[in-house]
C-alpha positions in Angstrom: -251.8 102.2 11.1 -250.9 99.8 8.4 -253.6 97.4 9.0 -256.2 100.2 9.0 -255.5 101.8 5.8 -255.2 97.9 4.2 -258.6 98.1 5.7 -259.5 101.0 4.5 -258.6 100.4 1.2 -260.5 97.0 1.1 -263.5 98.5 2.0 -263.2 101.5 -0.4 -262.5 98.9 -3.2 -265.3 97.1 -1.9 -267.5 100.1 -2.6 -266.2 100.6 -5.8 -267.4 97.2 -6.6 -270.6 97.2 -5.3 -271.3 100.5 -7.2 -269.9 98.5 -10.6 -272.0 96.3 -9.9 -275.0 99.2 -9.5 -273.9 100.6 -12.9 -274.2 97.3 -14.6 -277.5 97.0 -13.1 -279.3 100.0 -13.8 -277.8 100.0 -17.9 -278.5 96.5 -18.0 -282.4 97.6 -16.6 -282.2 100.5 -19.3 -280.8 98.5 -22.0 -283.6 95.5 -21.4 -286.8 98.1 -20.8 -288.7 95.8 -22.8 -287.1 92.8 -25.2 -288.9 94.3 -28.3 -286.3 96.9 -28.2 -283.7 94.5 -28.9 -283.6 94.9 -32.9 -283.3 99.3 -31.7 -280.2 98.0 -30.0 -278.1 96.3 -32.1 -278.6 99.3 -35.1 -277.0 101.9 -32.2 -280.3 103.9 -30.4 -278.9 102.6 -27.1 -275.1 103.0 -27.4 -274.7 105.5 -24.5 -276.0 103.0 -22.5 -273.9 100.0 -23.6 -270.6 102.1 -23.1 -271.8 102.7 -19.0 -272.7 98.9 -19.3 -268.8 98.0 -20.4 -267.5 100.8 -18.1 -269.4 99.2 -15.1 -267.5 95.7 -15.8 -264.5 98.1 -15.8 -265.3 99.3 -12.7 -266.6 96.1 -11.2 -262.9 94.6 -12.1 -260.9 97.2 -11.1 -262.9 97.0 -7.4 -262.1 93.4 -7.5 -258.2 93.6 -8.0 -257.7 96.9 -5.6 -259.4 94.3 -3.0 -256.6 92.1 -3.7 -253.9 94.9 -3.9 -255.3 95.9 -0.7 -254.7 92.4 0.9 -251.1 92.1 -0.5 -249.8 95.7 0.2 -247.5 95.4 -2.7 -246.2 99.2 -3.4 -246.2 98.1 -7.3 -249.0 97.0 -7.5 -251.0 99.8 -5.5 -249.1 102.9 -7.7 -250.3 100.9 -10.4 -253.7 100.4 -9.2 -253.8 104.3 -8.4 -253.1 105.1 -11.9 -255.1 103.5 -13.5 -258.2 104.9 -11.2 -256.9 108.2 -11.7 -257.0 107.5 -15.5 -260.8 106.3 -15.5 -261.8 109.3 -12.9 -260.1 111.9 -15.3 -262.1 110.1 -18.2 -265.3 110.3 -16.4 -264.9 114.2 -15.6 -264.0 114.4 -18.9 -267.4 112.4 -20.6 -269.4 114.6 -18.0 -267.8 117.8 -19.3 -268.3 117.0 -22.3 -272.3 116.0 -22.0 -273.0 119.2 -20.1 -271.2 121.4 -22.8 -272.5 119.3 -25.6 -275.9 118.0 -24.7 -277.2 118.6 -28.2 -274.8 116.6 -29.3 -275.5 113.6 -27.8 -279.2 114.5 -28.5 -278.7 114.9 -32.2 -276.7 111.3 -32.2 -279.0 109.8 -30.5 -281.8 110.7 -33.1 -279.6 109.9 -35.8 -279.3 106.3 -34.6 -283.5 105.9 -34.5 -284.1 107.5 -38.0 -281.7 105.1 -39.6 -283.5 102.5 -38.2 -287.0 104.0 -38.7 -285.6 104.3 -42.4 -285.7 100.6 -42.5 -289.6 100.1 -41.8 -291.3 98.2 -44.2 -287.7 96.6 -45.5 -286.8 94.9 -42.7 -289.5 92.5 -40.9 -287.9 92.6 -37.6 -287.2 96.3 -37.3 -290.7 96.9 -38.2 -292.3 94.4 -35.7 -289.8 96.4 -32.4 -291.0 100.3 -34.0 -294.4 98.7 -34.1 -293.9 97.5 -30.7 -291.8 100.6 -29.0 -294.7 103.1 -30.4 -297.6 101.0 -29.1 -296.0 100.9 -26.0 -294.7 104.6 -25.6 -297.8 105.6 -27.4 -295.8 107.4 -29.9 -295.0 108.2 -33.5 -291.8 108.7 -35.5 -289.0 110.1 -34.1 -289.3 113.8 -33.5 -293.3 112.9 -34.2 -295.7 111.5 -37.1 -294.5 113.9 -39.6 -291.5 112.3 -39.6 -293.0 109.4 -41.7 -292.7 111.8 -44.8 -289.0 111.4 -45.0 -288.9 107.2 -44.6 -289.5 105.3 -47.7 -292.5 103.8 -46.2 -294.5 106.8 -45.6 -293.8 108.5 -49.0 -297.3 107.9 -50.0 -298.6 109.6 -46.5 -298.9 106.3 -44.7 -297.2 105.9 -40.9 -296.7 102.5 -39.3 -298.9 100.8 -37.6 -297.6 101.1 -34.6 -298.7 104.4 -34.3 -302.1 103.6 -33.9 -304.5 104.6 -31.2 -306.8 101.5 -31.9 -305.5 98.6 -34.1 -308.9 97.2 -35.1 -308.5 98.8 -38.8 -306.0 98.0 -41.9 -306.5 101.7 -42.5 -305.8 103.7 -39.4 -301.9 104.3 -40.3 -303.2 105.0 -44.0 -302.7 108.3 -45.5 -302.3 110.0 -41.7 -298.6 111.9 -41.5 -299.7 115.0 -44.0 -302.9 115.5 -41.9 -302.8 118.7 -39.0 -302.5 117.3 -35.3 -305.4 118.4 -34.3 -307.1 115.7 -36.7 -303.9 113.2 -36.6 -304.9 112.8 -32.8 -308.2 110.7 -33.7 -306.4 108.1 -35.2 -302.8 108.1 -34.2 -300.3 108.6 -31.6 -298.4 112.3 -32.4 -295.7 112.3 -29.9 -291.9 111.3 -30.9 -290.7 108.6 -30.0 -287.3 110.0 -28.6 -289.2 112.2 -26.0 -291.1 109.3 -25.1 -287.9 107.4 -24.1 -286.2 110.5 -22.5 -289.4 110.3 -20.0 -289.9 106.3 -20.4 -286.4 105.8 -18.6 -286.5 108.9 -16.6 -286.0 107.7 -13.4 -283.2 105.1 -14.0 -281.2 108.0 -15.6 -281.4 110.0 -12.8 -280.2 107.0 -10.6 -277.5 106.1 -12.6 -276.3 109.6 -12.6 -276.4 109.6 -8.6 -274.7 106.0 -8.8 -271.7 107.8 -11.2 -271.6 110.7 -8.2 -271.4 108.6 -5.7 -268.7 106.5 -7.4 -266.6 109.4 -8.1 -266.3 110.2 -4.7 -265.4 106.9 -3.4 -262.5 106.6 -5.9 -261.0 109.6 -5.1 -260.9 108.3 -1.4 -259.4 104.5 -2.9 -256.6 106.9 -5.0 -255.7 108.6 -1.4 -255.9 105.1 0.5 -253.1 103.5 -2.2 -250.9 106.5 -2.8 -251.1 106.4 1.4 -250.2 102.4 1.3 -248.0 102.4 -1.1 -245.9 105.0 0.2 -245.6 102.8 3.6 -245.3 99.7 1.4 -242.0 101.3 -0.1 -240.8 102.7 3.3 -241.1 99.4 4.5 -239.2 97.8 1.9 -236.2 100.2 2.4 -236.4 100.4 5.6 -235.5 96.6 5.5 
């Protein structure tokens, strides 16, 4: 019975690895969409999924030692093991709580992020050629949408960026556009905001990631009941001898 629940444990922690691994995978697929996002990185747009990235190498870790705890039966080792899986399920609970309750809240941080950095078109070479480069891509415009240009420096004087147009072939289609109505906006320029555009642009590896998390949940309860369940023969053991 031993054996089998060393067993068992192994291959749960084997799980638990193989779903790090999935984690890392998927925020690593969100985080790289395209490599002209890379200066929208490092000024915060993606921090949610940076902080999966790091708990995935958590996870992946933690998979890796409860296959060794598993191997060497130690009752120490596998109480400690337990606690600390409890610790990071509790946690996750916790975060999904949290972005149910609060989804607004996340929202309105994540838009915070993007206007500082659309703030810095026209100042900052390399944070103009990624918005450029996100908008003609997503075939969008500002943040929320091309209005938004009126509260960046840049489009003070009515102008948006580039990026937003439908058809580069002019030095004038981003001139004098983000006061016009939407209806004549749409001629030249992309209207759409750029944050709705990721929300669908990375649709489906959300929705995978959050089946991965599921998943993962599940499969640590069943390592916590596999070590408690060791451990507690582990420590018979030991006195028995």
């Amino acid at each position: 019975m031993g054996c089998f629940t060393k067993l068992a444990l192994f291959i749960v922690n084997f799980a638990i690895f193989a779903a790090g691994v999935a984690v890392v995978a998927l925020a690593s697929m969100i985080i790289n969409t395209d490599n002209t996002y890379g200066n929208l990185l490092i000024n915060g747009i993606f921090t949610l999924p940076i902080i999966i990235l790091i708990a995935g190498l958590i996870i992946v870790i933690i998979g890796f030692l409860g296959c060794c705890g598993a191997l060497k039966g130690s009752s120490c080792m596998l109480k400690t093991y337990a606690f600390i899986i409890i610790v990071l399920l509790i946690a996750e609970i916790t975060l999904g709580i949290l972005l149910l309750i609060y989804p607004n809240k996340a929202e309105e941080a994540i838009k915070d992020g993007m206007d500082k950095v659309f703030y810095n078109y026209g100042i900052d070479e390399a944070t103009e050629k990624s918005i450029d480069a996100i908008e003609s891509d997503l075939k969008c415009c500002g943040v929320d949408g091309y209005m938004d240009w009126k509260n960046y420096p840049y489009g003070q004087g009515g102008n948006v960026s580039r990026g937003c147009c439908i058809e580069d072939d002019s030095d004038e289609c981003f001139m004098n556009k983000n006061n016009l109505p939407e209806e004549e906006a749409q001629k030249y320029i992309y209207t759409k905001g750029c944050y709705a555009a990721l929300k669908d642009d990375l649709k489906d590896e959300t929705i995978a990631l959050g089946v991965v998390l599921f998943i993962m949940a599940i499969v640590q309860v069943l390592a916590v009941t596999c070590a408690c369940g060791l451990a507690k023969k582990s420590s018979g053991s030991t006195h028995y001898a």
